[in-house]
C-alpha positions in Angstrom: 11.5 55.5 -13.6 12.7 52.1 -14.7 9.6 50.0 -14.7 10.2 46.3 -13.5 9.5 43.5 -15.6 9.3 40.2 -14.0 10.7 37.2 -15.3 10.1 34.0 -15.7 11.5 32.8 -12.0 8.5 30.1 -11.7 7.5 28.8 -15.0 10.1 28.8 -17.6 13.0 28.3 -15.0 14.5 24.7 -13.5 14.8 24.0 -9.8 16.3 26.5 -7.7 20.0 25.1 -8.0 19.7 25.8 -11.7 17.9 29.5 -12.0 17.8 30.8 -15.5 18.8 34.8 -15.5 16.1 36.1 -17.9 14.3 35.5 -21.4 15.7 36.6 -24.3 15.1 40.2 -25.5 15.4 41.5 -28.7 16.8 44.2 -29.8 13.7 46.0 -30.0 12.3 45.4 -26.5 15.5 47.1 -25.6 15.0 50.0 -27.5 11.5 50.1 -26.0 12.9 49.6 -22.8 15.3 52.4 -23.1 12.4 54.9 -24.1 10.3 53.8 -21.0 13.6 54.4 -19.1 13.7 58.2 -20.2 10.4 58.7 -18.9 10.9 57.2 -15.8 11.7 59.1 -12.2 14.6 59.1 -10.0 13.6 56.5 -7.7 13.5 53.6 -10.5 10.8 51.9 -7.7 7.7 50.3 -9.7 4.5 52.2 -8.6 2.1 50.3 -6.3 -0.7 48.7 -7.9 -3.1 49.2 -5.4 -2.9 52.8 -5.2 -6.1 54.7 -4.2 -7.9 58.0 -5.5 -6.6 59.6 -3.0 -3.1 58.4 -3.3 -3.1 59.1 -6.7 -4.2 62.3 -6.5 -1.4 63.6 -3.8 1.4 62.0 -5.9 0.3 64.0 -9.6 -0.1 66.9 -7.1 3.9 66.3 -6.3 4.7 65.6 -9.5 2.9 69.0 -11.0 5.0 70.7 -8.0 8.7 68.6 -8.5 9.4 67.5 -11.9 10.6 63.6 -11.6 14.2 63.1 -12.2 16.5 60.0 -13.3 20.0 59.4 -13.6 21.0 58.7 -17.1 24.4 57.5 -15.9 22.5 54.2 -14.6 20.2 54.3 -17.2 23.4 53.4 -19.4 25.0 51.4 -17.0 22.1 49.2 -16.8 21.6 49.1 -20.3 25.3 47.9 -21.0 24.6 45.1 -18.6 21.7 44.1 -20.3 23.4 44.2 -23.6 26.2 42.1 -21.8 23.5 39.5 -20.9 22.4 39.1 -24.2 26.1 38.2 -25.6 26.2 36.0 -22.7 29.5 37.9 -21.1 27.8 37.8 -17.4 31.1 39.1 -15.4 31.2 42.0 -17.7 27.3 42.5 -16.9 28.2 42.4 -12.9 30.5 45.3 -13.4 27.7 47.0 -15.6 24.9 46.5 -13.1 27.2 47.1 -10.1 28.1 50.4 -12.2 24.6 51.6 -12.1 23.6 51.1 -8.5 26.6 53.7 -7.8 24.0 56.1 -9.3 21.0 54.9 -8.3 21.0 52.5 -5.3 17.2 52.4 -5.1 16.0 50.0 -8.1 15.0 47.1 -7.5 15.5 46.1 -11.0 19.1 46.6 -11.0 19.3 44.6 -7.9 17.6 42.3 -9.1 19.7 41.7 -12.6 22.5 42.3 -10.9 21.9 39.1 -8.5 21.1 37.5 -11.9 23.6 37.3 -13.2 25.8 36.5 -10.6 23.6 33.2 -10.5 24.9 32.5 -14.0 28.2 33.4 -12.8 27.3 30.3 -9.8 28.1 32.8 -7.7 25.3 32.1 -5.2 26.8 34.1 -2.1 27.2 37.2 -4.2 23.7 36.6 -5.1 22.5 36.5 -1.5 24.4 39.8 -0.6 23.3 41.5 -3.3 19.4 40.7 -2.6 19.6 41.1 1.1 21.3 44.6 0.2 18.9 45.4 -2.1 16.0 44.5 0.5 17.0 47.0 2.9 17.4 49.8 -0.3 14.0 49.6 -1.9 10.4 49.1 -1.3 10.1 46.2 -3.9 9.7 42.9 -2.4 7.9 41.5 -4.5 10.8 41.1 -7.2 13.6 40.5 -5.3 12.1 38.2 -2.8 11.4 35.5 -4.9 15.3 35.0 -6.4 16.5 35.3 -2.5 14.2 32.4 -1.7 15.4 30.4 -4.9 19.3 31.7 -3.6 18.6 29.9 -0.1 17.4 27.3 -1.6 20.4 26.8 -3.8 22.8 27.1 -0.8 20.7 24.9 0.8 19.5 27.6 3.4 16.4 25.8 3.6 14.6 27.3 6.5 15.5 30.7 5.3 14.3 30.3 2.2 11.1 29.2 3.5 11.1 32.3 5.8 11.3 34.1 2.6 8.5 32.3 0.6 6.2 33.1 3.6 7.2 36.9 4.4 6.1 36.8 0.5 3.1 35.4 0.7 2.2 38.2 3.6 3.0 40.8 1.5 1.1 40.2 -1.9 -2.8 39.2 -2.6 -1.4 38.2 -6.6 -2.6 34.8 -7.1 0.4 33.7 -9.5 2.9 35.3 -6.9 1.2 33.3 -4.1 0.7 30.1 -5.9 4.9 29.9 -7.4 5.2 30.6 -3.7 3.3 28.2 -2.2 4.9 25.8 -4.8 8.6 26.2 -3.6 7.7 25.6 -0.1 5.9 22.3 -1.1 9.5 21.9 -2.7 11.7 22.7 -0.4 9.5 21.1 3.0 9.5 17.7 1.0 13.4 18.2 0.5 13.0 17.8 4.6 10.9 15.0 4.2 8.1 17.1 5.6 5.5 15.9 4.0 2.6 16.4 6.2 3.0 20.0 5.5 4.2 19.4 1.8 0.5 17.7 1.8 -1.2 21.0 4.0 0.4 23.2 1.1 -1.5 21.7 -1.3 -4.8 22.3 0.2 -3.7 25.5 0.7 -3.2 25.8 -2.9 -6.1 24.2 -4.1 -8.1 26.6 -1.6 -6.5 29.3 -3.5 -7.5 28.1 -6.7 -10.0 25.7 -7.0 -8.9 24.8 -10.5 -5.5 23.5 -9.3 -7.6 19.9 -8.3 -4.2 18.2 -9.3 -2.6 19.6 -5.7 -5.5 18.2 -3.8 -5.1 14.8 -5.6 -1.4 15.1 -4.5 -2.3 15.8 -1.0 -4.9 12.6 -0.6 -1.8 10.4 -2.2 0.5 11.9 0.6 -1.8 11.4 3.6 -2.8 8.1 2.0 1.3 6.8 2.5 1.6 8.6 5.5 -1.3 6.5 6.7 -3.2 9.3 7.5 -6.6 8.5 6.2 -8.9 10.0 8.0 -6.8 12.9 6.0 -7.5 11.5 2.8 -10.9 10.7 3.4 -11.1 14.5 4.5 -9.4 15.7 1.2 -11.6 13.2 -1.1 -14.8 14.4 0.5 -13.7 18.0 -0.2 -13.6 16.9 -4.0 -16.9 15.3 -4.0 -18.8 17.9 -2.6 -16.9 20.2 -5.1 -17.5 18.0 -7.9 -20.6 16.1 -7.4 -21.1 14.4 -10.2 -18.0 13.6 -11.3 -17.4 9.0 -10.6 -14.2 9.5 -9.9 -13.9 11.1 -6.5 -16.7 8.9 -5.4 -14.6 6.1 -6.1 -11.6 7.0 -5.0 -13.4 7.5 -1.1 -14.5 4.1 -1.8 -11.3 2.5 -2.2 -10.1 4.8 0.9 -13.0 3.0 2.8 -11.6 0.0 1.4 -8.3 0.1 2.4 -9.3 1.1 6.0 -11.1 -2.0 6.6 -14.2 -0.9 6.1 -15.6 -2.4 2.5 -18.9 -2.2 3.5 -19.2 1.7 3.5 -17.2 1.1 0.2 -20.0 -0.9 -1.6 -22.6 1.9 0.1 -21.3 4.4 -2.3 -20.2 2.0 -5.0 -23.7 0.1 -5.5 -25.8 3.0 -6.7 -23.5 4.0 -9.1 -23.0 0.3 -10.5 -26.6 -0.2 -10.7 -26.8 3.7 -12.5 -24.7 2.3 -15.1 -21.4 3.0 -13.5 -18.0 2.5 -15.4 -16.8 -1.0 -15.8 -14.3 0.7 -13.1 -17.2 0.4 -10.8 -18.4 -3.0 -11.3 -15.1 -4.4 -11.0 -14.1 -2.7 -7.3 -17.1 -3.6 -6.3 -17.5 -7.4 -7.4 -13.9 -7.2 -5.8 -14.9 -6.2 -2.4 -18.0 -8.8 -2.3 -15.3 -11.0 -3.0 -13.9 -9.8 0.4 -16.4 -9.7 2.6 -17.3 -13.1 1.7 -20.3 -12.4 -0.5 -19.6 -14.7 -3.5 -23.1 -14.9 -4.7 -23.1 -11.2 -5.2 -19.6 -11.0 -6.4 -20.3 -13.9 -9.3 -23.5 -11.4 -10.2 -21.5 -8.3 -10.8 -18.2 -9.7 -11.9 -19.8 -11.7 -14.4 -21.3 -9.1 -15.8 -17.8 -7.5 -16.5 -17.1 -10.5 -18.4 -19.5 -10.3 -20.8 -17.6 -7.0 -22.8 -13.8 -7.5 -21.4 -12.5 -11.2 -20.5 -8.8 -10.8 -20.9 -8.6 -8.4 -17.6 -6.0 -10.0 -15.2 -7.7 -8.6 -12.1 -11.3 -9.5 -13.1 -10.0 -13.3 -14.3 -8.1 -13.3 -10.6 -11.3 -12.4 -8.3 -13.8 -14.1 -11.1 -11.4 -17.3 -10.6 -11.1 -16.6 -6.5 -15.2 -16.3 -6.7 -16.0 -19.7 -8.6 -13.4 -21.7 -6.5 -14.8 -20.1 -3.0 -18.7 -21.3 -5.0 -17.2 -24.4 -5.8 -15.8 -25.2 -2.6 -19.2 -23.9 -0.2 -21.1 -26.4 -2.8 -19.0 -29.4 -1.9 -19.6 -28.8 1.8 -23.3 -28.8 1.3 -22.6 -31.8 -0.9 -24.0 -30.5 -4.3 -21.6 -32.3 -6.2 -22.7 -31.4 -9.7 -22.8 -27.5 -9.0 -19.6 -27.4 -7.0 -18.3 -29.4 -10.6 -19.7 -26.2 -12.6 -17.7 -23.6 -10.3 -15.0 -25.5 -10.2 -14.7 -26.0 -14.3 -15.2 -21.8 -14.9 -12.5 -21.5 -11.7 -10.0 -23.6 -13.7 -10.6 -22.2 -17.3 -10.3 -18.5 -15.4 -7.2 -19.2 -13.8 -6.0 -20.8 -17.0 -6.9 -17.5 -18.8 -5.0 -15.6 -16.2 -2.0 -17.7 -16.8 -2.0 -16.9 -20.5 -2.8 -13.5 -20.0 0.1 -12.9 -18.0 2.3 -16.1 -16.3 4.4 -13.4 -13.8 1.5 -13.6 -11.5 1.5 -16.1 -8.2 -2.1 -16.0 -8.2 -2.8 -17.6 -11.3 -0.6 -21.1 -10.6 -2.2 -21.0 -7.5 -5.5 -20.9 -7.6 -5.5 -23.2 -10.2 -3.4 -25.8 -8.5 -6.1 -25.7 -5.6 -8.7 -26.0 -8.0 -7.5 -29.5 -9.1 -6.7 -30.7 -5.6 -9.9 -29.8 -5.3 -11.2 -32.2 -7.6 -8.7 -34.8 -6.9 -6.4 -34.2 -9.7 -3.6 -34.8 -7.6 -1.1 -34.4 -10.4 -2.3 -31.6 -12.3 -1.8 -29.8 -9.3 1.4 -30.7 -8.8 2.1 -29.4 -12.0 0.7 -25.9 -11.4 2.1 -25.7 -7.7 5.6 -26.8 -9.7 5.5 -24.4 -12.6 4.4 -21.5 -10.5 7.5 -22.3 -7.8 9.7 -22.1 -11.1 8.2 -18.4 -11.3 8.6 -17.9 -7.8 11.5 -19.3 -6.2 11.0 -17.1 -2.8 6.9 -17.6 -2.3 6.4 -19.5 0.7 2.4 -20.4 -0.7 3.6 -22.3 -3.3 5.7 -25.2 -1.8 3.5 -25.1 1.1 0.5 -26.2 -0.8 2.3 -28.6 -3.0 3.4 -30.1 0.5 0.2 -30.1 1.8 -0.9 -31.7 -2.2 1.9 -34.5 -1.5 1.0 -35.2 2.1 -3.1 -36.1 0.5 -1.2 -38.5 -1.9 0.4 -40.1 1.1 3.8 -39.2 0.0 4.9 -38.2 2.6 8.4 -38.0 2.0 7.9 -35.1 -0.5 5.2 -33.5 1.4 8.1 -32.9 4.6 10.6 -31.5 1.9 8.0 -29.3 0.7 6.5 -28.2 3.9 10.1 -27.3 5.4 10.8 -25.6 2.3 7.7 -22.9 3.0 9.1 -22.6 6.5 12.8 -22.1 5.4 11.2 -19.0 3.5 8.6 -17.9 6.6 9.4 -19.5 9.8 6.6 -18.2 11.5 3.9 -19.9 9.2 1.5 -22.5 10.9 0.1 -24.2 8.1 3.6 -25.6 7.0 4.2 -26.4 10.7 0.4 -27.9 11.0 1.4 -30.3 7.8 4.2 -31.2 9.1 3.5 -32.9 12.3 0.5 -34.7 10.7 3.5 -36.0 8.1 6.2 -36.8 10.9 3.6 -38.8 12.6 3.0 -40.9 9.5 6.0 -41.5 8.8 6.9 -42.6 12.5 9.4 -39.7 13.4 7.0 -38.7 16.2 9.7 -36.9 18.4 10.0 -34.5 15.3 6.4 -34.6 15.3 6.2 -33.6 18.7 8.6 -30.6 18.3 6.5 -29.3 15.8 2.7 -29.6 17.8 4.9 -27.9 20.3 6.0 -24.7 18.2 2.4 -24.9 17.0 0.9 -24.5 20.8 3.6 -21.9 21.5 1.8 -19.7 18.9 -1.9 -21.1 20.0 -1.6 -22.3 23.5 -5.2 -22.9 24.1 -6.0 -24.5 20.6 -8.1 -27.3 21.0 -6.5 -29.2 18.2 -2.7 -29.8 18.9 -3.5 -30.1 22.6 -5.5 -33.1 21.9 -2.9 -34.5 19.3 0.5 -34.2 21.1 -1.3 -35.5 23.9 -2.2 -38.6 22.2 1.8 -38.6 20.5 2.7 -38.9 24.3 -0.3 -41.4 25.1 0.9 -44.1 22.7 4.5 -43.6 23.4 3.3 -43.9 27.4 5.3 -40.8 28.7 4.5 -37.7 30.2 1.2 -39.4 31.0 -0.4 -36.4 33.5 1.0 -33.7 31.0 -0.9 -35.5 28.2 -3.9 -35.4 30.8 -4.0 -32.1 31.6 -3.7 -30.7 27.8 -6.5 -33.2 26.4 -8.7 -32.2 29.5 -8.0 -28.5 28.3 -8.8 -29.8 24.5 -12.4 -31.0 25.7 -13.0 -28.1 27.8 -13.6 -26.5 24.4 -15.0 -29.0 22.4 -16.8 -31.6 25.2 -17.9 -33.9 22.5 -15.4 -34.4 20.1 -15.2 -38.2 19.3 -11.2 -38.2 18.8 -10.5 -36.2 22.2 -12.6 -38.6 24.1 -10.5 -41.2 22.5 -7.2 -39.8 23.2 -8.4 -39.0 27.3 -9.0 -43.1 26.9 -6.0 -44.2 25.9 -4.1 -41.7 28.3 -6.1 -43.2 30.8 -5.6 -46.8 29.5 -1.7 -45.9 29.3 -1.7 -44.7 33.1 -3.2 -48.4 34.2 -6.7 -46.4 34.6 -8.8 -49.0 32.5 -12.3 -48.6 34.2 -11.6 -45.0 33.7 -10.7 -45.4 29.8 -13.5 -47.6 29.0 -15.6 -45.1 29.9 -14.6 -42.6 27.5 -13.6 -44.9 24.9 -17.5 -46.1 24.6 -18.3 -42.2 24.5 -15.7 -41.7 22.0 -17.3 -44.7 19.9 -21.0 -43.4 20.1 -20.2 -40.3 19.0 -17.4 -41.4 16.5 -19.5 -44.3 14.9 -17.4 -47.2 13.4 -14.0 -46.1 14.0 -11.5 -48.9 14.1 -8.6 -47.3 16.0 -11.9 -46.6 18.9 -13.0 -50.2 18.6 -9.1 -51.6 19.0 -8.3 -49.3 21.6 -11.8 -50.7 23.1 -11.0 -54.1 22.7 -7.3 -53.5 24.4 -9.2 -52.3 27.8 -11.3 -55.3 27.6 -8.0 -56.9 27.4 -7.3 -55.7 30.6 -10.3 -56.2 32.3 -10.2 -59.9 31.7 -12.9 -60.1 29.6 -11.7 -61.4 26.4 -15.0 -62.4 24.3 -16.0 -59.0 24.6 -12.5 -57.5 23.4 -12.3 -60.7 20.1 -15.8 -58.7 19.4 -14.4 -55.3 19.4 -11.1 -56.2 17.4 -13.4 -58.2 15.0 -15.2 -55.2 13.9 -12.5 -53.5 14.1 -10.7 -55.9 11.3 -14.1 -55.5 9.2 -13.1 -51.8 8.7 -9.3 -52.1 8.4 -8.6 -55.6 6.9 -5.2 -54.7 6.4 -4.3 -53.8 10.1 -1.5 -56.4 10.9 -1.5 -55.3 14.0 -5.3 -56.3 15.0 -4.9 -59.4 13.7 -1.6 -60.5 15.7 -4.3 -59.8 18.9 -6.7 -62.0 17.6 -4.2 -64.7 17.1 
């Protein structure tokens, strides 16, 4: 019989729009082949490889009782298409191969070729027709299985071809078989944007073959941008239990943790390793995630560790420069003044080094530009925020913060342009909008300034802080005088003693003609805002009122003592 040799369908051969016929044979492999023919049997079908004793035994009893024939007529057929293979004449092998199954319509071999070389003919239909003929004809489908699949695929028959990948894998334990297999139906199910099942096919693989880890990885990056992490987490745990020992699967479930929100099951399994002499991979995901969770101390620790061997790192001079300026800052709200100056140097000389090491990243311009507000260097920071918004024309973060820069130098015509640039790139940004109110209301455009506390309050309608200050924008312009009432009660409500609430309630008071009322809060407002010279004039306006004039000269007096340049304080004292 004509033994079948496979080809290389899955290894040497392109995608299935593009399927090679068959490796090159030379001249003596043919005449090899053509011996083996002679010795073959009539029915040309390969014998079963999982024959038992048994089997065996009954078939060399029928062979001892009915000598095996074969047709020579498709022996020569067959080997004339072969031969017309070779010279590259593929129609002239069709009629060769289409020849020989007149003689012998049982080989799978010859339907096999004979499909072949109607694929290099692009003749895909033919191809399909010949294959499903040849299915019903033989016993082997194993060999012609695998080009019908590759056929569908090609005619983009998609689900057939899949139907034909599985009916394959039912039919054969051979791990190659199952694994090129497996591998066009990860193919063809992420043509249909499957990928779920692309991602199940790869543990199937890998479950197959443990030594395929690359399919696993695959399937964790799937799940991972599908989303699906629980998946993932599923898929990495599988690799560490495999591979115990091995840092990088026990990092990689970190970083999953990480990404979920939940860095502090990441450090868990990244702490033991770091202080085990971990990779420098190690140290630097997890200074980065105590840089997360708000633990600078223990970030500084790690990450400056990493700095002693490497210092030109982008992403260790970004977190080292984010951890110093965080130290800095929590130094000058405890008012150590001289170690908050130390942070704050490294923080600057950091995100200077990340600037030289690579100026196409935001981070670098600013960080460092808050770093000098930080330390008053108004104009250096201007500078960074500038030079960074030359790199990035469409970051909101960068003209918002040189408007909010601007509006500390009490220029407040720049800091407006600024701030309205952010919000002409993010519309829905507070901080911009929070800026800007404060600015319109020093420079006296206070209906603009009320829009603004009023887009603010949409977004926050119970916070505290815009309550209190448009209703102080309405107080002093004496309108909506119970609406301004009702939001500052709401603002002390949640913060009772707040000094500058108790003043606004005052002067709402004061404006509504109430000034028995407003004297009582503005005194509050005084004892808990110490010397405050808008409390002590607003004081010595009620007194005004009241009649008792010694007592408001004595308010507006120290008043005048705080803010000698108040023209206004000393018109009422005139």
């Amino acid at each position: 019989m004509i033994q079948s040799f496979r080809r290389g369908l899955w290894s040497d051969e392109p995608s299935p729009r593009f399927i090679s016929v068959r490796h090159n044979l030379s001249g003596v492999v043919l005449l090899i082949l053509g011996v083996a023919l002679l010795a073959g049997c009539s029915s040309w079908k390969p014998l079963s490889e999982s024959r038992t004793p048994s089997q065996a035994e009954s078939d060399t009893a029928k062979a001892v009782e009915k000598p095996r024939q074969y047709d020579t007529r498709a022996i020569q057929h067959y080997m004339e298409g072969v031969n017309a293979e070779l010279q590259g004449n593929y129609a002239m092998a069709v009629l060769e191969y289409r020849e020989a199954l007149r003689f012998d319509s049982t080989s799978a071999t010859i339907y096999s070729e004979l499909a072949r070389a109607y694929i290099r003919l692009q003749k895909y239909h033919r191809a399909e027709g010949v294959l499903e003929r040849g299915l019903k004809q033989t016993d082997d489908s194993t060999d012609l299985l695998p080009i019908l699949g590759q056929v569908y695929s090609a005619l983009d028959k998609l689900d057939q071809a899949k139907n034909v990948y599985n009916r394959l894998l039912s039919i054969t334990d051979d791990t190659q078989v199952r694994f090129e297999a497996l591998t066009h139906l990860a193919e063809i199910n992420a043509q249909q944007k499957s990928y779920p099942e692309v991602a199940r096919i790869y543990e199937k693989i890998y479950n197959h073959d443990p030594d395929r880890v690359q399919y696993l990885l695959k399937a964790r990056e799937i799940y991972r941008r599908l989303g699906k992490y629980d998946a993932a987490k599923r898929v990495v745990q599988t690799l560490r239990s495999d591979y115990p020992t091995r840092e990088r699967y026990q990092v990689e479930m970190a970083q999953l943790y990480a990404e979920t929100g939940n860095p502090d099951s990441a450090i868990s399994i990244l702490k033991p390793l770091q202080q085990s002499n971990g990779s420098r991979e190690v140290s630097l995901l997890l200074g980065e995630l105590y840089f997360k969770v708000g633990k600078m101390d223990s970030a500084y620790t790690v990450l400056t560790e990493v700095s002693r061997t490497d210092t030109s790192d982008v992403r260790l001079l970004y977190y080292l420069g984010g951890t110093t300026l965080n130290l800095g800052e929590e130094a000058m709200e405890e008012q150590d003044t001289v170690q908050a100056q130390r942070y704050f140097d490294e923080a600057e000389q950091y995100y200077r080094s990340l600037i030289e090491a690579n100026n196409t990243l935001m981070g670098g311009y600013y960080g460092l530009g808050i770093v000098l507000r930080n330390q008053e260097d108004y104009t250096g920071a201007v500078q960074a925020f500038s030079e960074g918004m030359e790199q990035f024309p469409k970051e909101h973060q960068l003209p918002e913060q040189l408007g909010i820069t601007y509006y500390f130098m009490e220029q407040y015509d720049s800091s407006r342009v600024y701030l309205n640039k952010a919000l002409s790139l993010d519309s829905t940004l507070v901080r911009p909008k929070h800026f800007l109110a404060f600015t319109y209301d020093q420079l006296g455009k206070l209906d603009s300034a009320e829009v603004m506390y009023r887009r603010l309050l949409e977004a926050s309608p119970n916070e505290p802080l815009y309550l209190n200050n448009l209703a102080y924008l309405y107080a002093i312009q004496g309108k909506r005088l119970q609406k301004a009432l009702t939001m500052v009660n709401a603002a002390l409500q949640e913060v009772p003693d707040n000094g500058s609430y108790l003043d606004t309630k005052g002067w709402v008071l004061y404006q509504m003609g109430k000034y028995k009322k407003a004297r009582k809060y503005l005194e509050q407002a005084l004892e808990l805002s110490g010397a405050n010279a808008e409390v002590l004039e607003h004081l010595g306006d009620v007194y005004t009122k009241l009649g008792q004039e010694p007592k408001a000269e004595s308010f507006y007096n120290r008043a005048l003592e705080l803010d000698p340049e108040n023209k206004q304080i000393r018109q009422k004292l005139q």
